[in-house]
Structures are given as C-alpha cells and as structure tokens.
C-alpha positions as CSV (number, residue, x, y, z in Angstrom):
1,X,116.6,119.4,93.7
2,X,118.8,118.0,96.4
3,X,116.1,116.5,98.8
4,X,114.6,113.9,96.2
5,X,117.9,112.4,95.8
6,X,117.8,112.5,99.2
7,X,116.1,110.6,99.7
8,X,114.9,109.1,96.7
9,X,112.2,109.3,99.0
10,X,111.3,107.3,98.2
11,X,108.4,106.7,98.1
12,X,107.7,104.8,97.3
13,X,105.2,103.6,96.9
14,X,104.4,102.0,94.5
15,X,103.3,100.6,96.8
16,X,99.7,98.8,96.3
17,X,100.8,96.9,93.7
18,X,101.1,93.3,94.9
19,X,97.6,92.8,95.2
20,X,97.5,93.5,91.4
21,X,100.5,91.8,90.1
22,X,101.4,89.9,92.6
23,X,100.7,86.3,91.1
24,X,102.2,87.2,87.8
25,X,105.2,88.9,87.7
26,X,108.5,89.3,90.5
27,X,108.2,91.7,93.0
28,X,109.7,95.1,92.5
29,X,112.0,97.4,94.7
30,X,110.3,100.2,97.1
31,X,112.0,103.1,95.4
32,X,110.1,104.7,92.8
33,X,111.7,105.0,89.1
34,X,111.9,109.0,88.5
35,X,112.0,110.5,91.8
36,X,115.3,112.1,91.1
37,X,115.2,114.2,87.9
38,X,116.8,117.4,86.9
39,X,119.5,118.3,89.2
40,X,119.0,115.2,91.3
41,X,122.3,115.1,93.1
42,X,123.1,118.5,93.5
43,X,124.8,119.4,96.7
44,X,122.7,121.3,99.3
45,X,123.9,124.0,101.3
46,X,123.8,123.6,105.6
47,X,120.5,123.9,107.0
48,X,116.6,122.1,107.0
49,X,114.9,121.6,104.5
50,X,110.9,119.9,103.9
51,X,109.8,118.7,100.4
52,X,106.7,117.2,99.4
53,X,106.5,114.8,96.6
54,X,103.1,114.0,95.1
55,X,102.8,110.8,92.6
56,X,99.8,110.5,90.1
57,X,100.0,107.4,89.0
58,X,98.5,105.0,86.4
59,X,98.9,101.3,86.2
60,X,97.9,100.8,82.9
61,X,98.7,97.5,81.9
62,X,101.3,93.9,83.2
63,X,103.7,93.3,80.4
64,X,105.2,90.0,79.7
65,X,108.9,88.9,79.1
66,X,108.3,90.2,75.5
67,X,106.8,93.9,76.4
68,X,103.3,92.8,75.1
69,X,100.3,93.6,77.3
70,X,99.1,90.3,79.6
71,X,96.6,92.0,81.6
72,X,94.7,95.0,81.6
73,X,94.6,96.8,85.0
74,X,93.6,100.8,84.3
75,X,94.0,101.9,88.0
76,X,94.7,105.3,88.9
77,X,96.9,105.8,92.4
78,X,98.3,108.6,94.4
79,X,100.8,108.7,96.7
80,X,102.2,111.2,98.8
81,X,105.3,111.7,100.7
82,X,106.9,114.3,103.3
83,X,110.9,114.3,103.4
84,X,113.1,116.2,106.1
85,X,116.8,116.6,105.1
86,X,119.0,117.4,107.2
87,X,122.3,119.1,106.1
88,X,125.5,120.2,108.3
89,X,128.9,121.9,107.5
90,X,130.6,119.1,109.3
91,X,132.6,116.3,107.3
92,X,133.0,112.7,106.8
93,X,135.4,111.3,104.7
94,X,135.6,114.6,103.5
95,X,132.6,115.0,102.2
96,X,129.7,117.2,103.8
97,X,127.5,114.5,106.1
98,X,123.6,114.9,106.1
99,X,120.6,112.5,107.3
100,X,117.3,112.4,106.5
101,X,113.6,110.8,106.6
102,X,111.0,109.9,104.4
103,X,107.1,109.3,105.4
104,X,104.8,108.1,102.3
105,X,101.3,107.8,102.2
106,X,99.4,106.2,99.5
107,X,95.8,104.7,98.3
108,X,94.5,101.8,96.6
109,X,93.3,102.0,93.4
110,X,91.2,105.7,93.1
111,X,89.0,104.5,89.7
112,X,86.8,102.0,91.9
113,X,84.7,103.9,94.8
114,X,85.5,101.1,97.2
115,X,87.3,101.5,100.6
116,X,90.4,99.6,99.9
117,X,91.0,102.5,97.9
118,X,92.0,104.7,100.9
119,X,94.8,105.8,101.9
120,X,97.2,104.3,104.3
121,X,100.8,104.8,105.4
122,X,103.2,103.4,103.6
123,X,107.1,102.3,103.8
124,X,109.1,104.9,106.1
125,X,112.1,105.5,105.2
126,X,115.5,106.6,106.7
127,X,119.1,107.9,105.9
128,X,121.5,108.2,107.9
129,X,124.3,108.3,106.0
130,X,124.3,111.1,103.3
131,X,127.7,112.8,101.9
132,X,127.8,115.7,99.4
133,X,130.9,117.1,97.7
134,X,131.0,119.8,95.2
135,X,133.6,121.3,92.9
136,X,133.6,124.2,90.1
137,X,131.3,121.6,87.5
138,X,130.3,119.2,89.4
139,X,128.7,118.4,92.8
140,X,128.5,114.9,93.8
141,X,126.6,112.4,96.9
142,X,127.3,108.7,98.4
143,X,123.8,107.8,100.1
144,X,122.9,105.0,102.3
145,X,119.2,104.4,102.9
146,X,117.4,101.9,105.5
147,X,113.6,101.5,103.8
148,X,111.6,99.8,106.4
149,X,108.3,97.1,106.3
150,X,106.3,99.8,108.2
151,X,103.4,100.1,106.0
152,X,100.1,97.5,106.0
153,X,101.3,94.2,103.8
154,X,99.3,91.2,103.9
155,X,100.0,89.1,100.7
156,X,97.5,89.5,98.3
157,X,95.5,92.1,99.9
158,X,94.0,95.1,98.0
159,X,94.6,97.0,101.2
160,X,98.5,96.8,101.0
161,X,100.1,100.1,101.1
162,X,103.7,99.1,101.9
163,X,105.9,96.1,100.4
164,X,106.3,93.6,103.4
165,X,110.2,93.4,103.7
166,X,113.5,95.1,104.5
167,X,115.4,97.1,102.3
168,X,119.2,98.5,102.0
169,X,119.7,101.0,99.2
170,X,123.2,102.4,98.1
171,X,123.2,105.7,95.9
172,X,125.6,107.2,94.1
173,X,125.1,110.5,92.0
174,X,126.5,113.4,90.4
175,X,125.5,116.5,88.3
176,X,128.2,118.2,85.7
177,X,127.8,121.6,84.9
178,X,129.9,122.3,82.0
179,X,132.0,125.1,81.6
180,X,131.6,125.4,85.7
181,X,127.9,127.9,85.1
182,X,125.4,126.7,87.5
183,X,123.4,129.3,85.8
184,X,123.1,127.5,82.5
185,X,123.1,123.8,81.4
186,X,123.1,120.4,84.0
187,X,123.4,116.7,83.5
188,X,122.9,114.9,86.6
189,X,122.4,111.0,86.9
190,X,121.5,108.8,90.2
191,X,121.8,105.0,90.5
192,X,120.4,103.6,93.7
193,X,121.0,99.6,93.9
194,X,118.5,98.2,96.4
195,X,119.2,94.9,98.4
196,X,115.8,93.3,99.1
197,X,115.0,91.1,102.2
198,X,112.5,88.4,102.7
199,X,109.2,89.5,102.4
200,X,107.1,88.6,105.6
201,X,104.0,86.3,105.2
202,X,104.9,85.3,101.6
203,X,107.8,82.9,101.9
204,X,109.6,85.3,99.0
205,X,113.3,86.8,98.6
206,X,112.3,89.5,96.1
207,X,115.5,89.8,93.6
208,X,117.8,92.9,94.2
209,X,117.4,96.0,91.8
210,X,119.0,99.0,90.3
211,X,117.6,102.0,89.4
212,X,119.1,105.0,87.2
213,X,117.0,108.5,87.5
214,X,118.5,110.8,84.8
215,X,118.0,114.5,84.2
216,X,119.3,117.5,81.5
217,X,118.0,120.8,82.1
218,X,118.8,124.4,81.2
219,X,118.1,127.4,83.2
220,X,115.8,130.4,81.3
221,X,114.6,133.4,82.8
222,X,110.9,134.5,82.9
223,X,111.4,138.0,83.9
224,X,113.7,137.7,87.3
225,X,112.1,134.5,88.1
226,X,114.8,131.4,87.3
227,X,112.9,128.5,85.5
228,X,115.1,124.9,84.9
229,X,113.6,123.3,81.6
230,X,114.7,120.2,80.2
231,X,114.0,116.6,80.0
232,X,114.4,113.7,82.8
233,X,113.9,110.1,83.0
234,X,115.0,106.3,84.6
235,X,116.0,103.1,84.0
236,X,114.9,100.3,86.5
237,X,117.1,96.8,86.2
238,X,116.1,93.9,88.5
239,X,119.2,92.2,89.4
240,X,119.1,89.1,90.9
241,X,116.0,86.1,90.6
242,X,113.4,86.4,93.0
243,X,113.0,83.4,95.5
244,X,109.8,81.8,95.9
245,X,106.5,83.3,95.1
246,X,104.7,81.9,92.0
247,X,106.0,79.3,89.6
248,X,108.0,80.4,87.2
249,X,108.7,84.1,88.8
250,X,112.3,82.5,89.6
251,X,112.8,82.5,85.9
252,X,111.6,86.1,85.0
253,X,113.2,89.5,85.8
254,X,111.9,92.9,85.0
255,X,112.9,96.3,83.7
256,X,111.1,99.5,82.7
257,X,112.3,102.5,80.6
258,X,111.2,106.0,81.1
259,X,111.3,109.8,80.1
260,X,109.2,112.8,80.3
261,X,109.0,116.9,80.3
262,X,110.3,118.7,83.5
263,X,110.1,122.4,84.8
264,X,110.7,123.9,88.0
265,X,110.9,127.1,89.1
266,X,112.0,129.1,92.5
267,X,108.6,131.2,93.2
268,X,110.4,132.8,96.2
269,X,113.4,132.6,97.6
270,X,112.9,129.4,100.1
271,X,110.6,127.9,97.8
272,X,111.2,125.9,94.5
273,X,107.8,123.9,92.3
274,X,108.8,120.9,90.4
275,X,106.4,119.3,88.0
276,X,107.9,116.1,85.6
277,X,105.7,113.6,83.3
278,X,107.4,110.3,82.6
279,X,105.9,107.5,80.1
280,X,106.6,104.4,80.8
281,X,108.1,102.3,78.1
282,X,109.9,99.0,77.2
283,X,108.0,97.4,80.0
284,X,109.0,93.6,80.9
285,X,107.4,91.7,83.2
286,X,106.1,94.8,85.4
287,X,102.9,96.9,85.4
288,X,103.2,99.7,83.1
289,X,102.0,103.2,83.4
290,X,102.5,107.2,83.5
291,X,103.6,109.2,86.1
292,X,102.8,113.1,87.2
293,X,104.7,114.1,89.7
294,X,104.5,117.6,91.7
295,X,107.1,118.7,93.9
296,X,107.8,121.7,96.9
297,X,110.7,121.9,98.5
298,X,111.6,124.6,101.3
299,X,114.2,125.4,103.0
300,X,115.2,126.8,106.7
C-alpha cells in the first residue's frame, strides 16, 4: 500500500509516551515501527489518493538494557491519522515525483477514565520530496519527510500528544516481485533513518534512529475479490546517544523487534482494507507492547 510508505505517516504517534517513560529510558523517534507492511514501497500510479491509518495500541511494559520488564504500565492508546498523497507523471532524477501530508491524532492513556486521556492533535507531518520508479519485478522510492513539533509537548505531562522537537527522515524502499507477477508473491522492505532535533523545554538531543518495516505477502482470490496474505513486521535501531535528559540515558540505546499477521483486500475498485497485528519483542530499553492497526486507502 503505497500511501503508508508515504508517508510512513507517520504517525506517529506514539506519541504520549514521555509522560510514561520519560524518566527512564531515551527518547524514541516520531515514526511508528510497522506502518509500512506488505507492499510498502510499491509504486503508485498518477493521481490523489486519502488513507486512514488507525493504531490500537498497548504499552505493556519498560524493558531494561537486558529485555527484562522494569515497570509495569498496561495502558491502552489509539491514534489516528489522515494522509493525502499526491502523485504526478512528471520526473525528477528520473524517477516519478510525489508530495504528501500527514495529520495524526491521538489520546492518552484509554484504561483510566481521566481527561488526559483525550485526544489531541499530534505531530504533522510533511513530504515534499517523494520519487517512485518501477521496473518488470521491482518498484522502488527515495522519500524525504519534514515531521514537525506541532502537537501539545510539555515535558512530563500526561497530556502530551506530540514529541517536542524537529525531525528529518530519509526513506529508502523497494518491493521484488519475482518472476515479474504482481499477481502472485512480494517482498518489500522500508528503512526510514530519522535525524532528531533538540527537544524544546527539556534541554535533550534525543539520539537519531532507524527503522526497518518489512513485509511478504501472496495474492489469493476469494471469488473475484483479490486478497494479499502474508506476514509483516519492523526493526527499530536507535543510533546515536541521546543528549541530556536523565542520568545515565546518555549511556542506554534502544531497539524493538516485531512481526505479525496481515491481510488486505480491494473491496471495490478505489478502495483497499488493510488490517496487520505485530507483537512486540526483544524489547531494550523502550515500552513494549502490541499493535492493531486498520487501514483504508482511496484513490481519485
């Protein structure tokens, strides 16, 4: 599905979790881990296109430098977000250029009936710079994505629903359809590195990331209805040491491992459903969770 690369959409949100982990572990990237899944570079033909990304989300637990639990947390989140891609038959650098924009929404915390746990907008998003190329077994995209502070941040608050600072993401992605049949079997892989600013009102440099969202899928056929089974997942890296914060953040970096069940399927011609559960594993020094994601995507 072309648009979540797009965007990678980000999201992100994951947004409301400095309040919660704040103190204790560095501070991750905006872009969610699994956005992109089956298909997630794939090459979208000229014209609009709206999809709407919706994130069930559990924070179950903070994992230490050696994966075991440090806190419990057992919050349940949703966020939401709308993306418009944009997608010409012009060129640049011979590839075909696109744009497009991101607008999340999220809430706090949805297991405790307080008003913190309301939702807010979060970190818009914007590229202006997207290239697709295609060939007989493989499409392929060069992405570069402005993520902006524009949701509420206050450090420490339960009410945050963006991150506080500035961020520059570079993506690079692909999908190879061997033997050249679109019809049949796809592996597509996205890595998005993220170069994180100062984060205002904290006094921290949050450490730059990378982020791999990985998908393999084949298409089956319920009746004359196309359906794109398979199984997707990510890999989040942080990069760099976070400055300032906490003592001893400086010293820690995180990653997080995870894979799931997808399917999507085009219930009429403009319109495709994507639903994909990822588990969260090998957890260090990050909250740890699940994530069930629904997706629509139309196009003009």
């Amino acid at each position: 599905m072309a648009p979540l690369q797009l965007g990678r959409i980000l999201l992100l949100v994951g947004l409301g979790l400095a309040g919660a982990a704040g103190a204790q572990v560095p501070v991750t990237g905006h872009y969610p881990p699994g956005q992109s899944g089956i298909r997630g570079a794939s090459t979208p033909g000229p014209g609009f296109a709206y999809t709407n990304f919706s994130r069930l989300f559990t924070n179950l637990q903070l994992a230490d430098a050696s994966g075991a639990e440090a806190q419990s947390l057992d919050e349940l989140r949703y966020a939401n977000i709308s993306m418009f891609t944009w997608t010409t038959d012009r060129e640049l650098l011979g590839l075909r250029y696109g744009a497009l924009a991101g607008v999340p929404v999220a809430t706090g915390d949805l297991s405790t009936p307080s008003a913190e746990s309301g939702f807010g907008l979060g970190d818009v998003l914007l590229t202006p710079v997207s290239l697709y190329g295609a060939s007989r077994s493989f499409d392929y995209q060069l992405q570069f994505t402005v993520w902006t502070p524009s949701g509420h941040f206050s450090p420490g608050s339960a009410r945050n629903r963006g991150t506080g600072f500035w961020a520059l993401v570079y993506s690079l992605g692909g999908v190879f359809y061997p033997g050249g049949a679109r019809d049949a079997w796809s592996l597509s892989a996205v890595a998005r590195f993220e170069q994180n600013f100062e984060q205002r009102g904290s006094g921290i440099q949050p450490g730059h990331d990378v982020v791999v969202d990985w998908g393999v899928g084949r298409v089956l056929r319920l009746g004359s209805v196309p359906v794109d089974v398979g199984l997707s997942g990510f890999g989040a890296w942080q990069l760099t040491a976070q400055e300032g914060g906490p003592p001893g953040t400086e010293d820690l970096r995180y990653r997080l491992l995870g894979l799931g069940p997808e399917v999507s399927a085009a219930l009429l011609e403009p319109l495709t459903l994507r639903m994909r559960a990822h588990f969260e594993v090998e957890a260090r020094n990050i909250v740890q969770g699940n994530n069930l994601w629904l997706i629509l995507n139309w196009r003009f």
